[in-house]
N, C-alpha and C positions, 0 to 999 in steps of 0.2 A: 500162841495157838499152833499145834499141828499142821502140817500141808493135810491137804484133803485127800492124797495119796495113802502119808500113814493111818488116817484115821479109817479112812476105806481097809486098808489091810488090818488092822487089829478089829473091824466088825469082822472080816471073810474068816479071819482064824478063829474067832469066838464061836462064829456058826461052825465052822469045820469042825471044832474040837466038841460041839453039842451033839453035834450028827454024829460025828465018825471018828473023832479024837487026834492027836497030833502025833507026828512023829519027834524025836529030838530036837532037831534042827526047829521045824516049826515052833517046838513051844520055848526053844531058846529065842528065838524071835521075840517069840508074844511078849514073853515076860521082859523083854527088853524095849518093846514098843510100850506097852503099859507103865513103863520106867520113864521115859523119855515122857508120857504121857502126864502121869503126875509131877512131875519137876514143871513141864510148862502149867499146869495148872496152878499147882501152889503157886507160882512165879506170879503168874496173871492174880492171882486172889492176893496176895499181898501187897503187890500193886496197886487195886484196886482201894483196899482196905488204909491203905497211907495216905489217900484221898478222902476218906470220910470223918465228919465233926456229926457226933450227935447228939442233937440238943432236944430240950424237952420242952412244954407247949410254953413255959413262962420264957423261952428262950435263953435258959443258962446252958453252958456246953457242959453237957455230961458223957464227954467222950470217956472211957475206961481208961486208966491209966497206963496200963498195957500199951494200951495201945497206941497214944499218947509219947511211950516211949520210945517207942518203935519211930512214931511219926520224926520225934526228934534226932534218931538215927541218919535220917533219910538228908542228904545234903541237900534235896529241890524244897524241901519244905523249910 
């Protein structure tokens, strides 16, 4: 996750850029907080995702294969 700093400045420049637009510099910013923004996100979702078995009500795992092998990638699992 984000510090609470950058997230606070990529909501200020999305308002600023709503209202009144950016200049260079600020929107090389943004597009670079929005970057750093998605790599922590994907990171945490995949993470999260190599954590999950999903089974169905008779209780078989019907985790997707995919994902599956991904889990097997993972050296804690």
């Amino acid at each position: 996750m984000l510090p609470k700093d950058k997230l606070n400045r990529i909501n200020a420049l999305a308002n600023k850029a709503k209202k009144v637009g950016l200049n260079e510099a600020e929107a090389k910013e943004q597009s670079a907080l929005r970057k750093e923004y998605l790599e922590t996100f994907r990171s945490s979702m995949l993470t999260t995702l190599k954590g999950v078995t999903i089974v169905d009500p008779k209780g078989n795992d019907v985790t997707p294969e995919k994902l599956k092998k991904i889990q097997n990638k993972d050296p804690l699992h």
